[in-house]
C-alpha positions in Angstrom: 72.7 38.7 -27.5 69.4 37.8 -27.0 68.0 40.4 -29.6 66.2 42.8 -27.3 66.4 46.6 -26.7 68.4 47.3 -23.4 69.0 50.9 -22.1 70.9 51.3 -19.0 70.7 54.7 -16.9 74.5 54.8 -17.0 74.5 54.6 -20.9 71.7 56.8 -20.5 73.5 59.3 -18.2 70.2 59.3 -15.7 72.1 56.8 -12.7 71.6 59.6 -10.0 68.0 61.0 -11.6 65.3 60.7 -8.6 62.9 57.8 -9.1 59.6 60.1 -10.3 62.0 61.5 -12.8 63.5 58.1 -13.9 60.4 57.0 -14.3 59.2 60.2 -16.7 62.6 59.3 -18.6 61.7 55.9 -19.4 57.7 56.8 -20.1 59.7 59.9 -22.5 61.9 56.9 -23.9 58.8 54.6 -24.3 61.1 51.8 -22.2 59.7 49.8 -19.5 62.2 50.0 -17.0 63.3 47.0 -14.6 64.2 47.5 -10.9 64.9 45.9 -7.7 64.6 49.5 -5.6 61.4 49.2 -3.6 61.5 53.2 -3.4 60.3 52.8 -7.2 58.1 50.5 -6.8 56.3 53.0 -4.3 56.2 55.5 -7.0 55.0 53.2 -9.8 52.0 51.8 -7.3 51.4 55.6 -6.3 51.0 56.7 -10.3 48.6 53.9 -11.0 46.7 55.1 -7.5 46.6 58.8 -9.1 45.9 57.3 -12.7 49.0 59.5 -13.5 50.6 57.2 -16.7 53.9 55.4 -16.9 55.3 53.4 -19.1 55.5 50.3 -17.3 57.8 48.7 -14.6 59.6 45.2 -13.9 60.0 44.8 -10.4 62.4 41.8 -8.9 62.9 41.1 -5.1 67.0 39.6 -5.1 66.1 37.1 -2.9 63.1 35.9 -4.7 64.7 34.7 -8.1 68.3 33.5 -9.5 69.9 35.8 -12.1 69.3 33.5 -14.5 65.5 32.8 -14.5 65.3 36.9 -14.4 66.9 36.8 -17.2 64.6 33.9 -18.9 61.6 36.4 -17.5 62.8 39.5 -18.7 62.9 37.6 -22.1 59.4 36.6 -21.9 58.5 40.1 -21.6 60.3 41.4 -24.1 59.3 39.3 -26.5 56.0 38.6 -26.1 54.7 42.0 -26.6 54.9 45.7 -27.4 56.3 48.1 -24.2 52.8 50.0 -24.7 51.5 46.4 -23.4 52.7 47.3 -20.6 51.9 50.8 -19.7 50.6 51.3 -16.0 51.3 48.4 -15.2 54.0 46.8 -12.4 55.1 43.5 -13.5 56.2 41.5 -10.5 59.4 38.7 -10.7 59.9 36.0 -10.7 56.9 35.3 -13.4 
């Protein structure tokens, strides 16, 4: 509806992958991927320690925003750039 490129791991078939290969899927894929597990978060921060590349990660705490302004966010993100913008780098919600 609001004109942006969504992959979900269950469309994708990777729901039960391990986080480091998640995250290879989505840097394969050239997706940023979105998450509220802190395990992936740890292996996001851990790449950009080892300068091993990713394609980029949106990372929300549940308590910290509503659904709808993560939404509104996750629309900013989108649209203001490219997902190579984003590469190695852990984007942190709410914005």
């Amino acid at each position: 509806m609001r004109s942006v490129e969504v992959l979900t791991t269950q469309e994708d078939g990777t729901e039960r992958l391990a986080d480091s290969d998640l995250l290879d899927r989505a840097t394969e894929l050239g997706l940023v991927l979105f998450t509220f597990d802190d395990d992936l978060l740890v292996e996001a921060s851990n790449r950009q320690k080892l300068d091993r590349p990713f394609s980029g990660l949106v990372y929300i705490h549940l308590q910290d925003v509503s659904i709808g302004n993560c939404i509104h966010d996750l629309e900013i993100i989108a649209k203001a750039g490219e997902p190579k913008d984003l590469e190695n780098f852990v984007i942190y919600l709410p914005l």
